[in-house]
N, C-alpha and C positions, 0 to 999 in steps of 0.2 A: 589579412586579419580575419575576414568572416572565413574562411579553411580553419584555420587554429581552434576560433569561437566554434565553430562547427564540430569540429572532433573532440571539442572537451565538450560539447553537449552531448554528443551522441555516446562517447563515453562513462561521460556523466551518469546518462540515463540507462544506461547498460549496467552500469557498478551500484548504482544506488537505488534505481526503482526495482531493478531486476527481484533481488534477494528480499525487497518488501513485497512484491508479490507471492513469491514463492512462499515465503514466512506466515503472513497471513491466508495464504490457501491452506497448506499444512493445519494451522493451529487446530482448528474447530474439533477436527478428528483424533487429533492429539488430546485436546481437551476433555473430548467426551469419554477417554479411554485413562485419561488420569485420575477427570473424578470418579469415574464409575468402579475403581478399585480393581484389584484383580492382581495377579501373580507378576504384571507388568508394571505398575501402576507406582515404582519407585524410576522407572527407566521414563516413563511417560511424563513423570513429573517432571526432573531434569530437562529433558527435552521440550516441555510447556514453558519452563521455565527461560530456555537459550529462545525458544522462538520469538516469545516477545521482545526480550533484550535485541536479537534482531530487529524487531520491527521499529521498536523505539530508535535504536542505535541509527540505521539506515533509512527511515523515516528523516531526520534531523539532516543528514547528510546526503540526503533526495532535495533540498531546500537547493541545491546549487542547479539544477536540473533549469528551473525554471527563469531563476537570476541568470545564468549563461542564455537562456534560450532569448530575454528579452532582448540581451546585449545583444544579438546575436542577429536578431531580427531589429535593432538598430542599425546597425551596421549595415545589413541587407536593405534596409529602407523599406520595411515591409510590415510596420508594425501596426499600420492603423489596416491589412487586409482580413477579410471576416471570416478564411480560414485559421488564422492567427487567435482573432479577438476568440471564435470559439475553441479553439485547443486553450486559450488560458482559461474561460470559464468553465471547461471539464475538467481541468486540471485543480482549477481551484477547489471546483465540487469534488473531487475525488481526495484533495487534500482534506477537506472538512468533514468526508466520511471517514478518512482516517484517526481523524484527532476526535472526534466526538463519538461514534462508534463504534470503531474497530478496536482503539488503543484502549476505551475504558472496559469495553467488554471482555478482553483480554486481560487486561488488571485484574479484572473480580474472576477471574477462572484462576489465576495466579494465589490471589488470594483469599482462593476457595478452598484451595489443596491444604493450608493450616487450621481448616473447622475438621469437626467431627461429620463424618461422614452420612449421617443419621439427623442433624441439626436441620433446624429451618433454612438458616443460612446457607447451607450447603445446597437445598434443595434451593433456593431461590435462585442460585448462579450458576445449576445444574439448568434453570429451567432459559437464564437468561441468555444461553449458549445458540439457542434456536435459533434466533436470527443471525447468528454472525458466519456462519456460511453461503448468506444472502448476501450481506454488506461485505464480505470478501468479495465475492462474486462478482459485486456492481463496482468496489476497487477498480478489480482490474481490468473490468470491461470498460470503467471510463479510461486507465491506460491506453488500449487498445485501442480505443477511437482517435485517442487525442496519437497514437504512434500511425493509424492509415491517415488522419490527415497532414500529420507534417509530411509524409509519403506523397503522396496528392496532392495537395497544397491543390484546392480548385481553382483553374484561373490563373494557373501557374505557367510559365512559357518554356517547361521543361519537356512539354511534349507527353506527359504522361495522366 
């Protein structure tokens, strides 16, 4: 059973966090080249447009990553170890920069692209773009950490 749970986690997390990474690294640049207009800036848009629907879509369907990983580490009887306890609370925090700033700062670039281009509005979510190649960043770097310690697992008798 923990083989099975195992492969649909590690699967899991390959199918679903993968393409949220990817999605939110892209946007920002995307963004910046949607609102800023230009001879591209119909092809920019559409593709602003599919990146968040990615991130939205596969964000929701990243939610199994974490439900397999508990079961998973139920099963192993490893659930109260402090390699564990911290990959859930990176995991957690990296969900919460998900839903609080990456997902709304992408909304308002989305729904920046139907102002006028010259409006306050525009300029306000032209301006509020700056940090979100940060909060990408720290994304995926919480991924990162929380993918070398299931790797590692400290303390682990895998030898590794």
């Amino acid at each position: 059973m923990a083989k099975f749970l195992l492969s649909l986690h590690v699967l899991a997390s390959v199918l679903f966090i993968g393409p949220v990474a990817v999605a939110v690294s892209m946007f920002p640049r995307r963004a910046g080249a949607a609102l800023a207009g230009g001879p591209e800036q119909a092809a920019d848009a559409g593709m602003l447009r599919q990146l968040h629907r990615i991130t939205q879509v596969y964000a929701l369907l990243g939610i199994a990553v974490p439900v397999l990983g508990i079961g998973l580490a139920q099963v192993m009887d490893v659930l109260g170890q402090s390699w564990l306890i911290a990959s859930m609370v990176l995991t957690a925090v990296a969900a919460l920069s998900l839903l609080l700033f990456v997902l709304p700062a992408q909304q308002a670039a989305v729904d920046a692209l139907a102002l006028e281009p010259g409006s306050e509005e525009h300029g306000k979510a032209v301006r509020g773009l700056k940090l979100l190649p940060m909060t990408a960043g720290v994304f995926n770097l919480l991924w990162a950490v929380v993918v070398v310690l299931m790797i590692v697992r400290p303390g682990s008798t895998t030898g590794a």
